[in-house]
Biopython code that builds the backbone (N, CA, C, O; Angstrom):
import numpy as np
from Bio.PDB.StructureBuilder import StructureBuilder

atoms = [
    (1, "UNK", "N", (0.820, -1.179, 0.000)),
    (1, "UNK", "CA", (0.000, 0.000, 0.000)),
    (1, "UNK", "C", (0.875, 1.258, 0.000)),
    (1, "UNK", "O", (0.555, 2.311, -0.552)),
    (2, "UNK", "N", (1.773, 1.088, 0.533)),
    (2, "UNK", "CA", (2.820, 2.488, 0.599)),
    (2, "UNK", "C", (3.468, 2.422, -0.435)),
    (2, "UNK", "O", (4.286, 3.342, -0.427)),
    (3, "UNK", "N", (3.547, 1.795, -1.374)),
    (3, "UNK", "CA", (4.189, 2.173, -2.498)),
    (3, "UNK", "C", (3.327, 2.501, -3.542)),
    (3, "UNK", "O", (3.599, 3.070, -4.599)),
    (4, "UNK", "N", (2.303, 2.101, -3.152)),
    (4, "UNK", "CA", (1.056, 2.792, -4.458)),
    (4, "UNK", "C", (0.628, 4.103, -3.643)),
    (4, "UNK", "O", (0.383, 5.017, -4.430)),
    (5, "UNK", "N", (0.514, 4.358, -2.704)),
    (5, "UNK", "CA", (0.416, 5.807, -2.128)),
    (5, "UNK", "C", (1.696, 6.049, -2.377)),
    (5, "UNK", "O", (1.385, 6.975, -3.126)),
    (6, "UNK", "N", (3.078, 6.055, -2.436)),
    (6, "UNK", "CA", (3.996, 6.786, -2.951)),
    (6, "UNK", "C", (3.871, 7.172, -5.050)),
    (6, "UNK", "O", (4.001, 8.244, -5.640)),
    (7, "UNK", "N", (3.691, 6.299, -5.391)),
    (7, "UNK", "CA", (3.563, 6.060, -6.772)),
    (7, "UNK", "C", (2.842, 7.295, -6.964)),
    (7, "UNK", "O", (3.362, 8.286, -7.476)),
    (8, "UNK", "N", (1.178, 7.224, -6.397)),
    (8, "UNK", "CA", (0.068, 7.994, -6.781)),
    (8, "UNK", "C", (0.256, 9.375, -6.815)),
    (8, "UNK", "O", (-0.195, 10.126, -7.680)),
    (9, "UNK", "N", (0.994, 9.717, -5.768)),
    (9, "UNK", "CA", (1.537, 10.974, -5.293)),
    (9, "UNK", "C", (2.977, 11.768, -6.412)),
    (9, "UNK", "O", (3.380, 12.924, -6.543)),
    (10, "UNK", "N", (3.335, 10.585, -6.959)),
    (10, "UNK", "CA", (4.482, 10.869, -7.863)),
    (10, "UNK", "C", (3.501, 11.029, -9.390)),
    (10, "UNK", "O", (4.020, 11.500, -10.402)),
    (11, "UNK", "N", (2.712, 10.779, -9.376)),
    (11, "UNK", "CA", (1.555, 10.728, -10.991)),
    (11, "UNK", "C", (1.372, 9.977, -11.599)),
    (11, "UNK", "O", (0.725, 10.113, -12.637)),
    (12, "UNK", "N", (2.105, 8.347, -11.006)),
    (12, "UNK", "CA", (1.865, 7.333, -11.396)),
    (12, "UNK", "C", (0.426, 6.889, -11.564)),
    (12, "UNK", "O", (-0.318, 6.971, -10.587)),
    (13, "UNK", "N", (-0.051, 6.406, -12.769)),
    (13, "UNK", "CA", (-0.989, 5.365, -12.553)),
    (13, "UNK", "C", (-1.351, 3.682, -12.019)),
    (13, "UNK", "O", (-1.121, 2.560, -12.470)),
    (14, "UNK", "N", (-1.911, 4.139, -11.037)),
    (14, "UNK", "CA", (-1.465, 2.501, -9.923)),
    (14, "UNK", "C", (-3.109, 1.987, -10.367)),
    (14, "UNK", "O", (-4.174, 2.603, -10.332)),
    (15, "UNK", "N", (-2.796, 0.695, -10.755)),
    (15, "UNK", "CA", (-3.924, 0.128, -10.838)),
    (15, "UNK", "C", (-3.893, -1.409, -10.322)),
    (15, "UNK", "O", (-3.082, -2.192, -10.817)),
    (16, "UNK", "N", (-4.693, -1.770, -9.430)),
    (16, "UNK", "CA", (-4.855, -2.979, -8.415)),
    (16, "UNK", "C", (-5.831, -4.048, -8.857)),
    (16, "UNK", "O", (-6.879, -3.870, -9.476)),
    (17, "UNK", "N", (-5.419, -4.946, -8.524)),
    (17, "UNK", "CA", (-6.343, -6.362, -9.457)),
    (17, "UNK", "C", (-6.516, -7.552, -8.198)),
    (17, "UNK", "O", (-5.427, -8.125, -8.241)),
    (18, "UNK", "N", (-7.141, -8.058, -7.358)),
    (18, "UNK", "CA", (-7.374, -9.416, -6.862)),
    (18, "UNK", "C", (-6.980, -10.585, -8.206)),
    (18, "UNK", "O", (-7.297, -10.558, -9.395)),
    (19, "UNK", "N", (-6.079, -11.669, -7.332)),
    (19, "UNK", "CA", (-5.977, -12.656, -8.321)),
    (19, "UNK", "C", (-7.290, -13.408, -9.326)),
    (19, "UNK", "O", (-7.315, -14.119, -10.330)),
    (20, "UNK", "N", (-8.221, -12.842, -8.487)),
    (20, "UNK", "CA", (-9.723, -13.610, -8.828)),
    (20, "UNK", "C", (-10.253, -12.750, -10.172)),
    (20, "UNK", "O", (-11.049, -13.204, -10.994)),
    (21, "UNK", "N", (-9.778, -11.706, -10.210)),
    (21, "UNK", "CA", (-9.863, -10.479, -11.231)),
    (21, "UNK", "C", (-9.055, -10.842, -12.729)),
    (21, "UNK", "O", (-9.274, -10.747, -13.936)),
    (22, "UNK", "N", (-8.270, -11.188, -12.051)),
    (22, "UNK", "CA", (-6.909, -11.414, -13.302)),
    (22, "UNK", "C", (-7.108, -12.930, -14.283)),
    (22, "UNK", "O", (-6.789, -13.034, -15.467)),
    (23, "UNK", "N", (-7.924, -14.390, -13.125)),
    (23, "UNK", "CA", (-8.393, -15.318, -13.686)),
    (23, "UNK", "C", (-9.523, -15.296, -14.571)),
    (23, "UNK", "O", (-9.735, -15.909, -15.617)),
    (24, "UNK", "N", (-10.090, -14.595, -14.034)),
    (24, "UNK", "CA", (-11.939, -14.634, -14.250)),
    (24, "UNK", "C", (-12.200, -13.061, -15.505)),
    (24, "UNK", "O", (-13.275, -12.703, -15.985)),
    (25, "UNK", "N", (-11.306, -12.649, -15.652)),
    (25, "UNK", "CA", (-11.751, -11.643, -16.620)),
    (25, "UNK", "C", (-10.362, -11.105, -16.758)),
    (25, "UNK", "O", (-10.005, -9.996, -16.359)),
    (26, "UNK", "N", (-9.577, -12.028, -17.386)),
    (26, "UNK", "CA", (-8.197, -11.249, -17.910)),
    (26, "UNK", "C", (-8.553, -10.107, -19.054)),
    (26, "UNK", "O", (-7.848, -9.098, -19.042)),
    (27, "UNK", "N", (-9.845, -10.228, -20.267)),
    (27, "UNK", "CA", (-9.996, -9.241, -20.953)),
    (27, "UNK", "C", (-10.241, -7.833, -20.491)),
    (27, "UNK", "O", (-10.227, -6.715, -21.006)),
    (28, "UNK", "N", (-10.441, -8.285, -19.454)),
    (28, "UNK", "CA", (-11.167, -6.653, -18.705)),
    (28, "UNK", "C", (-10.072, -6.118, -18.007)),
    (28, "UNK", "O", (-9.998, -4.906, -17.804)),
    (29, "UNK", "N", (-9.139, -6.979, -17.584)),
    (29, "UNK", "CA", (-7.848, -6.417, -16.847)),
    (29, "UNK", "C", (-7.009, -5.756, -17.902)),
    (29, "UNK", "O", (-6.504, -4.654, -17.684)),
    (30, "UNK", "N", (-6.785, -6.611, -19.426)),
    (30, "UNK", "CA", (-5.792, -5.858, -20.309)),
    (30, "UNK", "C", (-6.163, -4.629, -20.847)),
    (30, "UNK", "O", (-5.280, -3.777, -20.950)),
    (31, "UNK", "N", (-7.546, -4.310, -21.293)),
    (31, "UNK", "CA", (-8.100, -3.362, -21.672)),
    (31, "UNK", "C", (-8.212, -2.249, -20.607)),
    (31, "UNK", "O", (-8.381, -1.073, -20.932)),
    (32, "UNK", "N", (-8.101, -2.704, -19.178)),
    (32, "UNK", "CA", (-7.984, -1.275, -18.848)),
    (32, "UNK", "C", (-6.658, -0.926, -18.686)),
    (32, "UNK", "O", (-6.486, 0.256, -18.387)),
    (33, "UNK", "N", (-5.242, -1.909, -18.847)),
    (33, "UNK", "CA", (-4.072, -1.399, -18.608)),
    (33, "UNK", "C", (-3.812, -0.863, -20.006)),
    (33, "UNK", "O", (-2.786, -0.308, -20.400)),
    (34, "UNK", "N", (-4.606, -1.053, -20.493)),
    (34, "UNK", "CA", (-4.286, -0.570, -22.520)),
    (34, "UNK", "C", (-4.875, 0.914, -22.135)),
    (34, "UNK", "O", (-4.221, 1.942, -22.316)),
    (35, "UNK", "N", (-5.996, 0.892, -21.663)),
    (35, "UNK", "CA", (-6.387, 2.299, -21.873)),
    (35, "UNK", "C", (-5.621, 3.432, -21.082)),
    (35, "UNK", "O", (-5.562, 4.627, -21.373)),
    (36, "UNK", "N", (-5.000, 2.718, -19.925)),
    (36, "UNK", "CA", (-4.101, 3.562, -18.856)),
    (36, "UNK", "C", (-2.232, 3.939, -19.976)),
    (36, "UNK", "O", (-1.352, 4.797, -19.906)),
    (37, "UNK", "N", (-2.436, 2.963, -20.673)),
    (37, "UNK", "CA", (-1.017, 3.396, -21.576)),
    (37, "UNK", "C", (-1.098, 4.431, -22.335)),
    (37, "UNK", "O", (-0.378, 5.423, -22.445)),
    (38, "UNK", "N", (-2.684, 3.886, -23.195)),
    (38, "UNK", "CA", (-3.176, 4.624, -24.042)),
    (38, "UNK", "C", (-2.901, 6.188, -23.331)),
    (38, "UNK", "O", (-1.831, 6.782, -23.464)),
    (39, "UNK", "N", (-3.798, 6.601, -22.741)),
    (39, "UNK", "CA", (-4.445, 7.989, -22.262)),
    (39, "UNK", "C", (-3.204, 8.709, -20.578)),
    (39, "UNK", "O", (-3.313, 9.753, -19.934)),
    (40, "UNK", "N", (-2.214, 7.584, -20.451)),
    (40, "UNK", "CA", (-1.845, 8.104, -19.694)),
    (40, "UNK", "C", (-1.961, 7.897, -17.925)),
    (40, "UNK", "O", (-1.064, 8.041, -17.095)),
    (41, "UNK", "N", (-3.035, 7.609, -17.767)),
    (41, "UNK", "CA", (-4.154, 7.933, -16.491)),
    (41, "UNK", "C", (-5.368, 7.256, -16.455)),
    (41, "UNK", "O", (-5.994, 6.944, -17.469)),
    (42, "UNK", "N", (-5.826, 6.946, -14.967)),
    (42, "UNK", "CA", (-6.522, 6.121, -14.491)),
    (42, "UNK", "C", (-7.447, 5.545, -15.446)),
    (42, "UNK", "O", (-7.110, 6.010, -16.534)),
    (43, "UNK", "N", (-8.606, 4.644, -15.630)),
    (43, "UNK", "CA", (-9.720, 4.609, -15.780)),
    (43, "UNK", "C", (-10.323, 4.608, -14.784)),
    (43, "UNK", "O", (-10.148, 3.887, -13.802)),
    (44, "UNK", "N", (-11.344, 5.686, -15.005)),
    (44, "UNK", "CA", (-12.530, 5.782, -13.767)),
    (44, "UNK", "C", (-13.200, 4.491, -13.195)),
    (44, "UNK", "O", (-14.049, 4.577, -12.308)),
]
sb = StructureBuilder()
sb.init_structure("model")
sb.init_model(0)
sb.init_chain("A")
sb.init_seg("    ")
for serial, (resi, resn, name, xyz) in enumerate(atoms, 1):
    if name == "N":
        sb.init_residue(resn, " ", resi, " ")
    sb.init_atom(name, np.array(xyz, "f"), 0.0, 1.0, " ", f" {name:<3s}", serial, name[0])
structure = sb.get_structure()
């Protein structure tokens, strides 16, 4: 957690996944790290 509160604070985009997230809907995990490359910044 302290390194994604350090990250966040630096302008990093930190984005967090449960392993159950990453099995069960890897499409939904790549597409939002695509859109965070894409655009820079979070998805809402």
């Amino acid at each position: 957690m302290t390194r994604s509160n350090i990250a966040q604070t630096l302008g990093h985009a930190v984005l967090n996944y449960a392993p159950e997230q990453i099995w069960n809907s890897p499409d939904m995990v790549l597409r939002e790290i695509r859109a965070v490359l894409e655009c820079g910044r979070a998805v809402p």
